[in-house]
C-alpha positions in Angstrom: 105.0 -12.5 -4.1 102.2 -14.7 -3.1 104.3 -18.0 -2.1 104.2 -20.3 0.5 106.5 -19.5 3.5 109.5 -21.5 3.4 111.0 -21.8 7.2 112.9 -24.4 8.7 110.1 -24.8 11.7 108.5 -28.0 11.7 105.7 -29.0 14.3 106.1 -32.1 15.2 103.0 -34.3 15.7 101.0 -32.9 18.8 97.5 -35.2 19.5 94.4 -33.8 20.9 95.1 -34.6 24.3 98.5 -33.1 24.1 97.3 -29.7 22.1 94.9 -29.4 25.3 97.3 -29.7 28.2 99.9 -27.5 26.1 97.2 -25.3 25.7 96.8 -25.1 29.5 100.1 -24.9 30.5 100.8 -21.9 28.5 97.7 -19.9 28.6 96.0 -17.9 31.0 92.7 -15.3 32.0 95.2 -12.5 32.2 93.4 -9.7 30.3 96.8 -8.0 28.6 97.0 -3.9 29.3 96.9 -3.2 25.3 93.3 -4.2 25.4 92.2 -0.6 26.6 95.4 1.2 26.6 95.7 3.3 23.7 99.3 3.6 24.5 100.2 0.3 23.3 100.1 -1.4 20.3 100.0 -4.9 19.7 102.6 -6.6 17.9 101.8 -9.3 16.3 105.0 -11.1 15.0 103.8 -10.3 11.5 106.2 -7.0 10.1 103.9 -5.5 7.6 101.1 -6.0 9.7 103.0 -4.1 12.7 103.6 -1.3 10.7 100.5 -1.3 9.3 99.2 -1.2 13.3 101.5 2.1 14.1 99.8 4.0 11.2 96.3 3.2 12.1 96.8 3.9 16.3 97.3 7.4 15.8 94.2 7.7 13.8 91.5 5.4 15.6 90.2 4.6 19.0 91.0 1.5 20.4 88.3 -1.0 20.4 88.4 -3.9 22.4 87.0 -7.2 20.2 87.0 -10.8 21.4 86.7 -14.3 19.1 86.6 -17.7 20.1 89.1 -20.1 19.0 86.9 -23.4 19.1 88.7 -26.8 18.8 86.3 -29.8 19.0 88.3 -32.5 20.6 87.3 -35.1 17.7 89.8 -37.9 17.7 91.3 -35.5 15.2 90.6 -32.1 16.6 89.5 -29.5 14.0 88.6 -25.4 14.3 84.8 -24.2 14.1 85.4 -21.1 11.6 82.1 -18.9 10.3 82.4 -16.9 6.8 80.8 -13.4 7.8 77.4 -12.3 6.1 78.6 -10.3 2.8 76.5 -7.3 4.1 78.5 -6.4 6.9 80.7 -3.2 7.5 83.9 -4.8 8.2 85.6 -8.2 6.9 82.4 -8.6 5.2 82.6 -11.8 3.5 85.5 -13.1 5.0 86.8 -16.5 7.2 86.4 -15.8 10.9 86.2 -17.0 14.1 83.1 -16.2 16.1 83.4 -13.1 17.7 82.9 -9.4 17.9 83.5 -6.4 19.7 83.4 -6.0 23.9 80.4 -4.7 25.1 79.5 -3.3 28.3 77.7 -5.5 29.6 80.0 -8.3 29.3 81.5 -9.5 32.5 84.8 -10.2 30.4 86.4 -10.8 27.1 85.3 -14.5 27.6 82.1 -13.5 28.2 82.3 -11.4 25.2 83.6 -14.6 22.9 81.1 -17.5 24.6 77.9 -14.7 23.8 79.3 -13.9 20.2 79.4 -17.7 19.6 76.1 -18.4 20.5 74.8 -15.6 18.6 76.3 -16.1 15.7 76.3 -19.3 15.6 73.8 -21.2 18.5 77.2 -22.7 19.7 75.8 -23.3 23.3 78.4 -22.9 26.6 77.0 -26.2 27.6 79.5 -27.8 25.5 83.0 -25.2 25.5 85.7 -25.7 27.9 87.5 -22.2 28.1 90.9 -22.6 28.3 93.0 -19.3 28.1 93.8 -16.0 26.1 95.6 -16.1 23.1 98.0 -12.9 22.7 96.2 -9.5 21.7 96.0 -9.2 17.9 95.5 -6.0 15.9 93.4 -5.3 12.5 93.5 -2.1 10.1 89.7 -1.5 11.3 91.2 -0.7 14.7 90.0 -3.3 17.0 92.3 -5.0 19.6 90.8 -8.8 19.3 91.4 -11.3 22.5 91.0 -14.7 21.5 90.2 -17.7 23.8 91.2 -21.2 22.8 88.6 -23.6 24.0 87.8 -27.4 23.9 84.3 -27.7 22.0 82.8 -31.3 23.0 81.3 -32.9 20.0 77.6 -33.1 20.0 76.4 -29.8 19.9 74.4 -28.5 17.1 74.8 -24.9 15.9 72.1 -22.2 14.6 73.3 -19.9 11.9 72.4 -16.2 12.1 72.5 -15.1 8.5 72.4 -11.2 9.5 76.4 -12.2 10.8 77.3 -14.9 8.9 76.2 -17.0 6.0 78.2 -20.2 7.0 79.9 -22.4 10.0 82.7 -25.2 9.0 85.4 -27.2 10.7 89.0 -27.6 9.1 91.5 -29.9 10.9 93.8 -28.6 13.0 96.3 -30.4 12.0 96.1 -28.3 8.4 96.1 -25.1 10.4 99.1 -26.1 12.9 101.5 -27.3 9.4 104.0 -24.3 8.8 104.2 -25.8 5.3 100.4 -24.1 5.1 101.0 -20.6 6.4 101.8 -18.9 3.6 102.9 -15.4 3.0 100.7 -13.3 0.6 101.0 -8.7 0.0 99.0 -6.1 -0.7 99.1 -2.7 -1.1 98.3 -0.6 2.1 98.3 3.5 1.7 100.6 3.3 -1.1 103.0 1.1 0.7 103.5 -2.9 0.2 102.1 -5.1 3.7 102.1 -8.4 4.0 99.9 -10.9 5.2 100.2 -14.4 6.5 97.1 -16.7 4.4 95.9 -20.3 4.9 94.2 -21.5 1.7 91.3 -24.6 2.6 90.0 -26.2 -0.5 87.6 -23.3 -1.5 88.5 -21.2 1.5 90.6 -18.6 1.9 91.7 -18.0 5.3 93.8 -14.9 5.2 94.3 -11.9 7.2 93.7 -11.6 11.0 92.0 -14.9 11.1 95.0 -16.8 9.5 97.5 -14.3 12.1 95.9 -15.4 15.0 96.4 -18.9 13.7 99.9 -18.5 13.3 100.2 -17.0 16.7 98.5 -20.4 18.3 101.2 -22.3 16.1 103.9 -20.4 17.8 102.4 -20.4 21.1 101.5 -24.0 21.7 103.7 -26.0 18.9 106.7 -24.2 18.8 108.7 -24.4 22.4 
C-alpha cells in the first residue's frame, strides 16, 4: 500500500518546444459527449477510480467542470497549480488546477477554464495560448472536469483570491511527466478499497483528480 508505481514506461526526454507541438498534434476543441450526457461515464485509466465513478453516476447529476492546465514555456516549462481555500465545500484544501464548474454564460469549457484562472488567480488571457482538451475526467463529487493544456508566456503576474484559494505555485514539468513520480496510494471508499494515483512535491501533496489528470497528460503526450 502506499508505494511508488513501479512500470516499465519510461518518458524519454521531451523539451518545451517539443511538449508544445506534441501537445498540438494530439489535442483538439472537440467537447467529448460525456460532458452532458448522463449516459456515459468517464473512464479514466485509473481502476478504483472507474468503479468508484459507476457508483456515484447513478446517484448524482452530472456536472460539467472545467480547469486549466497552465504550462509556462520557461526554458524549463513548469505547471501553475493553486491549493484551494480550506473553507470550501469540495477538495477544500487541496492541490488544483484553476478551475470550476461550467456556467451558463460561458461561451465554452475554454471559456469556463481562461475565466476561472483569472478569477482565482488574476492569470490574464493576454498571456495563455489554448491549446486543446485533455480527456474528460471524473471526481466522487460528481463533476465531469475538461481540462485545456495551454502555453502560459512568462511575465504575467497573478492576484490571489483567498475566498478560492490560499496559494498559486509552479512545479516542473519535468517532475510531473517522470512515471518514477506517479505513485499509487488507497483509501477506503463506501467500505470498499480505491486507489488513487498521487504526486508528492516537497511539502505538496498532489493526489487525487489533480495528480489523475496529470497522469492522463503523461499518457497522452509522452507515451506514443
Amino acid at each position: 500500500m502506499n508505494e511508488p508505481i513501479r512500470r516499465k514506461l519510461e518518458a524519454a526526454p521531451v523539451s518545451s518546444a517539443e511538449f508544445f507541438a506534441r501537445s498540438r498534434a494530439r489535442l483538439s476543441f472537440d467537447v467529448p459527449a460525456g460532458l452532458i450526457d448522463p449516459n456515459i461515464i468517464p473512464r479514466t485509466g485509473d481502476s478504483g477510480n472507474d468503479r468508484m465513478l459507476e457508483i456515484v453516476a447513478r446517484e448524482q447529476p452530472v456536472r460539467p467542470a472545467a480547469v486549466l492546465i497552465p504550462v509556462i514555456d520557461h526554458p524549463e516549462p513548469t505547471v501553475l497549480l493553486t491549493q484551494r481555500s480550506p473553507h470550501l465545500s469540495s477538495h477544500a484544501g487541496q492541490i488544483s488546477f484553476p478551475g470550476g464548474k461550467i456556467d451558463a454564460t460561458d461561451a465554452s469549457p475554454l471559456d469556463a477554464a481562461l475565466r476561472e484562472a483569472e478569477e482565482e488567480v488574476g492569470l490574464s488571457r493576454d498571456f495563455v495560448e489554448p491549446i486543446g482538451y485533455l480527456d474528460l475526467y471524473g471526481t466522487a463529487f460528481g463533476f465531469r472536469i475538461l481540462p485545456t493544456v495551454a502555453r502560459v508566456r512568462p511575465g504575467f503576474t497573478l492576484d490571489i483570491n483567498e475566498g478560492e484559494v490560499v496559494d498559486a505555485f509552479e512545479v516542473p514539468l519535468a517532475f510531473l511527466m517522470n512515471p518514477e513520480n506517479h505513485q499509487i496510494h488507497n483509501k477506503e471508499f463506501r467500505g470498499m478499497e480505491r486507489s488513487y494515483y498521487a504526486m508528492p512535491y516537497a511539502e505538496r501533496y498532489i493526489w487525487g483528480a489533480t495528480a489523475g489528470i496529470l497522469r492522463v497528460l503523461y499518457e497522452r503526450i509522452y507515451l506514443s
